[in-house]
C-alpha positions as CSV (number, residue, x, y, z in Angstrom):
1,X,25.8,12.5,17.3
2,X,24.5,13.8,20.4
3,X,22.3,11.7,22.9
4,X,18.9,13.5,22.3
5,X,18.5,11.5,19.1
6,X,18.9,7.4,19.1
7,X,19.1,5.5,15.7
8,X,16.6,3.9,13.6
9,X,16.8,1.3,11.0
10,X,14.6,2.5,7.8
11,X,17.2,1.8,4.7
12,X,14.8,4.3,2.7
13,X,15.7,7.4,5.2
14,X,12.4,8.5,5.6
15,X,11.7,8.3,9.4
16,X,8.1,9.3,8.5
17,X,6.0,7.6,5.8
18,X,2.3,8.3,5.1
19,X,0.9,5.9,2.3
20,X,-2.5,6.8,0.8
21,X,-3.9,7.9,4.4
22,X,-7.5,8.9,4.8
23,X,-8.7,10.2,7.7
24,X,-12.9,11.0,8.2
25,X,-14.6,13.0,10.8
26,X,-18.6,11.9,10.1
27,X,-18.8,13.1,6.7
28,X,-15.7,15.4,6.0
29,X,-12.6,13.4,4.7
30,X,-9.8,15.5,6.1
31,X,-7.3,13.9,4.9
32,X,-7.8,12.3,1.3
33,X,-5.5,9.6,-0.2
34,X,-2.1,10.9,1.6
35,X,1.2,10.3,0.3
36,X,3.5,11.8,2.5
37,X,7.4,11.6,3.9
38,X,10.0,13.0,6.0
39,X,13.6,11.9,6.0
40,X,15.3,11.1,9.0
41,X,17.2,14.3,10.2
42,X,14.9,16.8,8.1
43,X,12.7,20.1,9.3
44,X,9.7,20.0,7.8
45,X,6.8,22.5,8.5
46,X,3.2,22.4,7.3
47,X,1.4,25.1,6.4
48,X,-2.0,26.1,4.8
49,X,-5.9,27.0,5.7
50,X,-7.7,25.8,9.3
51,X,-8.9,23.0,8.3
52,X,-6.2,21.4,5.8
53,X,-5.2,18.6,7.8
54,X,-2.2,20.0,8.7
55,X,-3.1,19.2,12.5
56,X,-4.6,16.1,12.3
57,X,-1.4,14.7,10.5
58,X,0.5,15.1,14.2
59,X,-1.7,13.9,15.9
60,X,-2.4,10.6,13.7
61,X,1.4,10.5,14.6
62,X,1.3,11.1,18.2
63,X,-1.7,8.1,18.0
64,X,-4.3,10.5,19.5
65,X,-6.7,10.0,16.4
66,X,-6.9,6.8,14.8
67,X,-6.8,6.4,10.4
68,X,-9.5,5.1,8.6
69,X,-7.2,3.4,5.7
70,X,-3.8,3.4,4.3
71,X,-0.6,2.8,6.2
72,X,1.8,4.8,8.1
73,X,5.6,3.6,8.9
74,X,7.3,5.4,11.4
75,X,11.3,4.8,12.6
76,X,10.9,1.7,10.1
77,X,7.5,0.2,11.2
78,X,4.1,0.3,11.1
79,X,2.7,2.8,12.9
80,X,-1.2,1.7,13.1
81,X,-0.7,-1.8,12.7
82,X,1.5,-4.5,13.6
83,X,2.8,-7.9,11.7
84,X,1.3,-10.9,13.0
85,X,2.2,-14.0,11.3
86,X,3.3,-12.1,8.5
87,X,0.0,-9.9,8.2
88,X,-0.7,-6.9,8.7
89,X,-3.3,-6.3,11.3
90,X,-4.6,-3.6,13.4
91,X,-2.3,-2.7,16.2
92,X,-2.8,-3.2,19.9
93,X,-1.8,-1.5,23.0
94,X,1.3,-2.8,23.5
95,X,2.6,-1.6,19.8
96,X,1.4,1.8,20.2
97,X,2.7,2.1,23.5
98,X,6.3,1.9,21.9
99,X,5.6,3.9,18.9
100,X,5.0,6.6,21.0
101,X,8.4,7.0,22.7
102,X,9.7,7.5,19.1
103,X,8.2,10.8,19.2
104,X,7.7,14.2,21.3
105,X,5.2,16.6,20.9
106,X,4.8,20.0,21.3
107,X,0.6,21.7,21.5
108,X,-0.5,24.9,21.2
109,X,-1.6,24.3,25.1
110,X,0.5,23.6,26.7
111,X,-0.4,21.1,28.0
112,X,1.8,20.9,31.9
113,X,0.4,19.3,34.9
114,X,-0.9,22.3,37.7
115,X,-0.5,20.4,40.4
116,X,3.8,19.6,39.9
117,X,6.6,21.6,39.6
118,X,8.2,22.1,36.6
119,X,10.9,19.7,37.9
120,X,8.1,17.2,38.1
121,X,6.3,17.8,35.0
122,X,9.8,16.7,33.4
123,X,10.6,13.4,35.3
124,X,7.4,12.2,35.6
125,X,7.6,10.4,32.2
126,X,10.9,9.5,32.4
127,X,10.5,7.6,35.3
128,X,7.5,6.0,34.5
129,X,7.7,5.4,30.7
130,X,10.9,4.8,29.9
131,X,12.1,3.3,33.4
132,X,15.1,5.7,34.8
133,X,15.7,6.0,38.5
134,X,14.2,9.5,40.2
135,X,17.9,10.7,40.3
136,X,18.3,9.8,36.3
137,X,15.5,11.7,35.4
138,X,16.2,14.9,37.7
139,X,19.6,15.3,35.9
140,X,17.8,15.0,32.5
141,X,15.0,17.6,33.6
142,X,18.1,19.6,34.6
143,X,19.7,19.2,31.2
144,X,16.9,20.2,28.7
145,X,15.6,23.1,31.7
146,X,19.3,24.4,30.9
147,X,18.5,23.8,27.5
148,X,15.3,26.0,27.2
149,X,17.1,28.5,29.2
150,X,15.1,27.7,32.6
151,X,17.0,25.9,35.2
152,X,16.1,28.5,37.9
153,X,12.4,28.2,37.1
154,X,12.4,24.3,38.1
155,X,10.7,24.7,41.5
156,X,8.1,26.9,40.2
157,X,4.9,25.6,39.4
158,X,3.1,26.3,35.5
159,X,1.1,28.9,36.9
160,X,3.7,31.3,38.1
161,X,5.5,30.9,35.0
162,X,4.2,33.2,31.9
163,X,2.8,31.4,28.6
164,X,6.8,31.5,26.6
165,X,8.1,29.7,30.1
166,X,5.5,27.2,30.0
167,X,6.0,26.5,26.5
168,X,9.6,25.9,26.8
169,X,8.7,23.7,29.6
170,X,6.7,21.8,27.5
171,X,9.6,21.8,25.1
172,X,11.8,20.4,27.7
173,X,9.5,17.7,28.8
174,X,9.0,16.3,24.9
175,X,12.9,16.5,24.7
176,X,13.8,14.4,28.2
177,X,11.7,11.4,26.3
178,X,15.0,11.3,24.1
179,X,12.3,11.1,20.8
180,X,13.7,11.0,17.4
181,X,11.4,12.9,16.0
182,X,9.8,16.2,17.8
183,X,6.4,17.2,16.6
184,X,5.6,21.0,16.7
185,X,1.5,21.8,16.6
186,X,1.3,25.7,15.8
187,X,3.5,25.8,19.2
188,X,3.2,29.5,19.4
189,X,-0.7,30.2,18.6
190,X,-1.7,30.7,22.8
191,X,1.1,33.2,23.2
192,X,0.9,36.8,23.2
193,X,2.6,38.3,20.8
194,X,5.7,39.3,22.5
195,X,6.4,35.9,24.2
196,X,6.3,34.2,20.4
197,X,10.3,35.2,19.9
198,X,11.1,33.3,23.0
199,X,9.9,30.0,21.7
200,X,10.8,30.3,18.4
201,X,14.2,31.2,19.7
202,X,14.5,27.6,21.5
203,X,12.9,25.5,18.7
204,X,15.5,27.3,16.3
205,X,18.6,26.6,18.3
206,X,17.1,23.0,18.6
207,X,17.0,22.5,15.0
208,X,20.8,24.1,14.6
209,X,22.1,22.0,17.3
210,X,20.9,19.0,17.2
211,X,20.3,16.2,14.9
212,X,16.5,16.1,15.3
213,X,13.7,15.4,12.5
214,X,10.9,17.8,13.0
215,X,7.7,18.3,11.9
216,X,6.5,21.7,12.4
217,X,2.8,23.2,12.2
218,X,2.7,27.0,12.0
219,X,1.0,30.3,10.9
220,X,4.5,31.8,11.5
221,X,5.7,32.1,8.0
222,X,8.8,34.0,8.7
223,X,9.8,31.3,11.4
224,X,8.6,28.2,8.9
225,X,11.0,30.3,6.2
226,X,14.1,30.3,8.7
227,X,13.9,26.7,10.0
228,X,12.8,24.3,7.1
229,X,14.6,22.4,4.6
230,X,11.0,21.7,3.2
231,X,7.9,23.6,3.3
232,X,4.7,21.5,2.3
233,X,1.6,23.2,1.4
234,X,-1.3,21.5,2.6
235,X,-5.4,21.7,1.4
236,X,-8.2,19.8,1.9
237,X,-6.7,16.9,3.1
238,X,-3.9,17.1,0.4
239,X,-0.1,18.1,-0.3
240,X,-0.6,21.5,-3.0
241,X,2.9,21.8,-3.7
242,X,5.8,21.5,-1.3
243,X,9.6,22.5,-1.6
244,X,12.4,24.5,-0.2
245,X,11.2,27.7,1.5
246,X,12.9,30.0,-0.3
247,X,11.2,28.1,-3.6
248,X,8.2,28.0,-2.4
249,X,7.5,31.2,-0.6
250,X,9.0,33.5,-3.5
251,X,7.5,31.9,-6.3
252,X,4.9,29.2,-5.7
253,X,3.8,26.9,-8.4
254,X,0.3,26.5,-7.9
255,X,-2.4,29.2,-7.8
256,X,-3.9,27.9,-4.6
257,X,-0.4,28.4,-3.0
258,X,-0.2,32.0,-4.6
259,X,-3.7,32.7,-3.2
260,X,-3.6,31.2,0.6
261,X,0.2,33.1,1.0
262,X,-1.3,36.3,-0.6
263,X,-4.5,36.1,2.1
264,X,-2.7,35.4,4.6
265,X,0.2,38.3,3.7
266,X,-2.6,40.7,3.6
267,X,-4.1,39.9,6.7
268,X,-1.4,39.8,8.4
269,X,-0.3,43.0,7.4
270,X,-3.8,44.5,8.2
């Protein structure tokens, strides 16, 4: 076991547990009644129309949008609320606070601070969050820079670094948080097209090397095919169909599946 990951104690193995989630923005329910899991270890990728859900899932995770009912359990407890004299209540702070340093995430901005180095961007958390002396944190940053194939770029700042660089900074950053769980939001959608191999490149040699859960957003189908044990098909708010991707993307189940991978085939072709 390698020291990116730390251990959690959920006896049911999913590290991620959605239970009959709803989530409303004004009148649109965007997500409706979600039962959804991911086991501890697992690479799971979402895919499906704008507008799904798919999005708002990681960042319900990464406590950036609050849930309008159900529960969520993440690492073994709740991730919206919080025991109190054996009840469940609505979290505080403090609770989410911790929650967080379960996970890292990875946007489709990217997300870096202009005014620090890359260097910087890296240890700032580190040192602040989680507590590790300047000199701890610099030989992390040094580690996962190494990692996304960057040490030489760490006195650079974002803007001389092209859109693939900055992403794999951002890559880094999530990773020196030592999360458990690494949460990908369509990671590669601000790149131009030739920078997208780059990324994937580091996010697939992350998932090969070491023992991460990941939850993955994408449009890139071929990447979401190479990477995932499970592929979960998401619409309106639901789960379609989900499976293995070589199940699910050579013969789908559902008609809606059929249709949204034959769209988005064509138009991809176009």
């Amino acid at each position: 076991m390698n020291d990116i990951h730390h251990d959690t104690h959920d006896d049911t193995g999913a590290i991620i547990r959605f239970e009959k989630v709803v989530k409303r923005f004004g009148a649109t329910t965007v997500l409706d009644g979600l039962d959804f899991k991911v086991h501890k270890g697992e690479k799971v990728t979402i895919i499906g129309p704008s507008g799904s859900g798919k999005s708002t899932v990681l960042r319900i995770l990464m406590t950036l949008e609050g849930i309008d009912s159900g529960l969520i359990h993440v690492a073994g407890k709740p991730l919206w609320h919080q025991y109190r004299h054996d009840h469940l209540v609505p979290a505080g702070e403090a609770h989410l606070r911790e929650m967080r340093k379960e996970m890292g995430m990875v946007f489709q901005q990217f997300n870096l601070f202009p005014h620090m180095t890359v260097r910087r961007n890296i240890t700032e958390a580190p040192v602040h969050v989680l507590g590790l002396s300047p000199k701890q944190a610099r030989e992390r940053a040094h580690k996962y820079l190494e990692l996304v194939g960057l040490a030489d770029q760490a006195d650079k700042f974002p803007s001389q670094l092209s859109g693939g660089q900055q992403q794999r900074v951002a890559i880094a950053r999530a990773l020196a948080m030592h999360p458990n769980i690494m949460l990908f939001d369509e990671p590669t959608s601000a790149l131009d097209p030739e920078l997208v191999g780059e990324v994937l490149n580091v996010i697939q040699r992350l998932s090969e090397e070491h023992d991460l859960t990941m939850l993955l957003v994408t449009h890139e189908m071929q990447f979401a095919k190479q990477i995932s044990d499970r592929v979960c098909f998401f619409d309106q708010g639901r789960i379609v169909e989900q499976a293995p991707p070589e199940e699910l993307f050579a013969e789908p189940r559902e008609e809606r599946t059929r249709e949204f991978l034959r769209g988005f085939l064509q138009t991809n072709a176009a």
